[in-house]
C-alpha positions in Angstrom: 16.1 -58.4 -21.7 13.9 -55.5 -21.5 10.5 -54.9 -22.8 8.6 -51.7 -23.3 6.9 -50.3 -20.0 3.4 -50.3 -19.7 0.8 -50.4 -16.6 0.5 -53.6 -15.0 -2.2 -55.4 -15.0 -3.1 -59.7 -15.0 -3.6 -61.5 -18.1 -7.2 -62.9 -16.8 -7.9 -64.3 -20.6 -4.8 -64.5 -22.7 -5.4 -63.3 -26.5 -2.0 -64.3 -28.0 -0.7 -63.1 -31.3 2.7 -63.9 -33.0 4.2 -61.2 -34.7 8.0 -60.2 -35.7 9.1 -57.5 -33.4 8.7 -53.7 -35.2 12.0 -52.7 -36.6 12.4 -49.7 -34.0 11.7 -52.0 -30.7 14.4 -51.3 -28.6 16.2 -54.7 -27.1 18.4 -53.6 -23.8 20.9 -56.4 -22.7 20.8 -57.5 -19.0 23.6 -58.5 -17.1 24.6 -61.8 -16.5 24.7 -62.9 -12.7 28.6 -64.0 -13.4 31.2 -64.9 -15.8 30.7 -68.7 -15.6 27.0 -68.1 -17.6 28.2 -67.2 -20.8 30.7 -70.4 -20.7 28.0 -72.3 -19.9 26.3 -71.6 -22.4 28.5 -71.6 -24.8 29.9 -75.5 -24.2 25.9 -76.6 -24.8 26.2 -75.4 -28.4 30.0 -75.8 -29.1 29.7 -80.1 -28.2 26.6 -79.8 -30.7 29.1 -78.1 -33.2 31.7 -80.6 -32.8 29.5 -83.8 -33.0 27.9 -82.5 -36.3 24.4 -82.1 -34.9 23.7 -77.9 -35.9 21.8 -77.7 -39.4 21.5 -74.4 -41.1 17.6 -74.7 -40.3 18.1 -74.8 -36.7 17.8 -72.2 -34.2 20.6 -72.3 -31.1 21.6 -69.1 -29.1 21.9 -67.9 -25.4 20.5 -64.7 -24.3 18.5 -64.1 -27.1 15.0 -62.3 -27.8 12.3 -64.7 -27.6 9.1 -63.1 -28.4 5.1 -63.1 -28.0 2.3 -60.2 -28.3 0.1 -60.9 -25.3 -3.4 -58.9 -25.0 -1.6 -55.9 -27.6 1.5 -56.3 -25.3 4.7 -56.9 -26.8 6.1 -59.4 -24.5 10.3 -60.5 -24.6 12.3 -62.8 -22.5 16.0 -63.4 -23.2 16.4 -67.6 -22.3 20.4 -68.4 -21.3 19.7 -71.4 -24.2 17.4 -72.5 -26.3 17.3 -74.9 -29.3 14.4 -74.2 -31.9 14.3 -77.3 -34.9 13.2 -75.4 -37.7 12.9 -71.8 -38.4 12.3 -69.6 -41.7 15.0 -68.1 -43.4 15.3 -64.5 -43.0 14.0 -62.1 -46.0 17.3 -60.1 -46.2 20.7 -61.6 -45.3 21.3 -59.8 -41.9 21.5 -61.0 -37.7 18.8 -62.3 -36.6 18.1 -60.1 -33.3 15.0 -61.5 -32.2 12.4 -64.4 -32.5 9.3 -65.0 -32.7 7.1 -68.5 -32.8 4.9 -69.6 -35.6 5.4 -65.9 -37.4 9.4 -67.2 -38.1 9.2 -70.8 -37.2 8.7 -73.4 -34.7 8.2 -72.9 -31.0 11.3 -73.5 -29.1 11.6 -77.4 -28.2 14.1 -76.3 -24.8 14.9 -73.6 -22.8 17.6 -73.6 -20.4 17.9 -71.2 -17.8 21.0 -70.6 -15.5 19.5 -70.5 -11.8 20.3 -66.4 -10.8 21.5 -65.2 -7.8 19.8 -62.3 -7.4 16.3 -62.6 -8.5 14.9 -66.2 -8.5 12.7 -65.4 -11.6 13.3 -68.7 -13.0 10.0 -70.0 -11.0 7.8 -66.8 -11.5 4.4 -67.4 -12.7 3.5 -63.9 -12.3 0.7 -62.8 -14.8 0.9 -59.4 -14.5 2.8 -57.6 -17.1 5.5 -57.9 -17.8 5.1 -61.8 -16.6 7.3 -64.3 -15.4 9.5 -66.7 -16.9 7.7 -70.1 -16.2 4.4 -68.5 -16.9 5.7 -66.8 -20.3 7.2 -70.7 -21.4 4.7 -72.8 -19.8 1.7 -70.4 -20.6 1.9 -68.5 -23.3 4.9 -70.2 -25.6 4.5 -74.0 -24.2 7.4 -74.7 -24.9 7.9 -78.6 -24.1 10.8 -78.9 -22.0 12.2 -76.1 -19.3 15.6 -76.6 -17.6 16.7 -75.2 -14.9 20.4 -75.6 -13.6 22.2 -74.8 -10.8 25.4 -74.9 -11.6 26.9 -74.2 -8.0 25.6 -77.2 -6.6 24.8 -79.1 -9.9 21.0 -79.4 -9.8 19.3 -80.0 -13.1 15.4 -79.7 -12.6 13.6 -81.2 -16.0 10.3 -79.9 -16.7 7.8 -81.5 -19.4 4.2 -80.0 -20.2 1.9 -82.2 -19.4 -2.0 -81.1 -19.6 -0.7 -77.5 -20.1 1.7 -77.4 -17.0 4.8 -78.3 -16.4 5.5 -81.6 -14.9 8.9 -82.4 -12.5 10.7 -85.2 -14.8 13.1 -88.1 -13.0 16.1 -88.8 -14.9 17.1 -92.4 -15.8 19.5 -94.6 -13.7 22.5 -92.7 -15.2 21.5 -89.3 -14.0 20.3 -88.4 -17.5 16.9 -86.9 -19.3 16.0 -87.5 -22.8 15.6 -84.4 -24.9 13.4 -86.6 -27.9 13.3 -83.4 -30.5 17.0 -83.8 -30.3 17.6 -87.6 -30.0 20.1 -86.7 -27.1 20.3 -87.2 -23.0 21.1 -83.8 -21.3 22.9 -84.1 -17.7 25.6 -82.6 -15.4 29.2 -83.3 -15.9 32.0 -82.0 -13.0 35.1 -81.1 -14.4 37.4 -77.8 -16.3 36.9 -75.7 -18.7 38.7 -72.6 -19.8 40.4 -72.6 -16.3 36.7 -73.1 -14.8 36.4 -76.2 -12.6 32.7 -77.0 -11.6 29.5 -78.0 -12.7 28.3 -78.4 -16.5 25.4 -79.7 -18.6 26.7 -82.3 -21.1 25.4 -84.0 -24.0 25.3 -87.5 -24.4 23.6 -89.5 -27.9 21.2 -92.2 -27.6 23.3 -95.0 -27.0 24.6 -92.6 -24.1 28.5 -91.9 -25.5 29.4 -88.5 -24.3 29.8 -86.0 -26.6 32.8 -84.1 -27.2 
C-alpha cells in the first residue's frame, strides 16, 4: 500500500491528527509475497462468518488502508487482517476504501500480518517517513494486539502494549492467546484448505471449541 512521496525525515515529536483520507488520494495495491496470503486471510474471517460472530458494526478486512496524518504527513499501511469493534456508518452508501481511527471509529483491536519473504518489515520501527510497521501500530495507532505469523514454519508471535510498547505474550498450555475484545483464543492449526496443506491461524471460543 502506497503513500504519497515526500522527503524523509524522523518523527522526533509526533503531532498526530486523524482525518479521512482526501477523496483524490491515490491507494496503489502491493503484491502479495504468494498465493497462500490471501487464503489465509480469508479463513480468519470466513470461521468468524460461519460461527455468527461478524456484526454490521464491525470492521474485518485484509489488505486494507489503515490510516493516520503524522506531522501534516498522510501516513497508510495496508495490515494482511485486522478486526476493528465498532466503526461509523458511512455518509453515502458506497465501499469503504480506507480507514481511519477515531475520525470513522475505533482503533483497530488486532492486526495480523503474514511474515514476508522479501522485506522483513513486519519488525521495522523506522521513524523516518514513510515509517515502519511496528512503529506505525505500536506508536502512532497503539493498537493493542500485533500478530505476527509465519506460516511456513507455524510461528505465531503475540504482541500486547504494555506502557506504550509492545510486550512478547506466552500462550496458555494449549498453544493458544486470548484475543479479550473478541472473547476468542487465536492459534495455529496444521491441515488443507483449498488444496493448500500447511499452517493456519484458527479460532477457538472461550471454552476453547474450535471454530468451524
Amino acid at each position: 500500500m502506497a503513500t504519497q512521496t515526500r522527503a524523509a525525515k524522523p518523527f522526533n515529536e509526533l503531532v498526530i491528527t486523524w482525518e479521512p483520507l482526501p477523496s483524490d488520494f491515490v491507494l496503489e495495491d502491493d503484491p502479495v509475497d504468494n498465493e497462500g496470503q490471501p487464503l489465509l486471510a480469508r479463513a480468519l474471517r470466513e470461521s468468524l462468518e460461519l460461527d455468527g460472530f461478524i456484526q454490521p458494526q464491525m470492521l474485518i478486512v485484509s489488505n486494507f488502508g489503515l490510516c493516520a496524518t503524522v506531522n501534516d504527513q498522510i501516513v497508510v499501511k495496508a495490515p494482511d487482517w485486522l478486526y476493528v469493534p465498532s466503526v461509523s456508518p458511512l455518509a453515502t452508501p458506497k465501499i469503504r476504501r480506507s480507514y481511519t481511527p477515531h475520525a470513522e471509529g475505533d482503533v483497530p483491536a488486532i492486526v495480523i500480518e503474514f511474515l514476508s519473504e522479501t522485506e522483513g518489515g513486519e519488525y521495522s520501527f523506522k521513524r523516518t517517513y514513510p515509517p515502519g510497521k511496528w512503529f506505525f501500530y505500536e506508536q502512532i495507532l497503539k493498537v493493542p494486539l500485533y500478530v505476527i505469523f509465519d506460516p511456513e514454519v507455524g510461528l505465531l508471535e503475540f504482541y500486547q502494549l504494555q506502557n506504550d510498547r509492545y510486550e512478547l505474550q506466552l500462550p496458555n498450555s494449549n498453544g493458544r492467546h486470548w484475543v479479550p475484545s473478541m472473547n476468542l483464543f487465536l492459534g495455529t492449526w496444521r491441515g488443507t484448505k483449498e488444496g493448500l496443506t500447511g499452517y493456519w491461524l484458527r479460532w477457538w471460543d472461550a471454552t476453547e471449541r474450535l471454530l468451524p
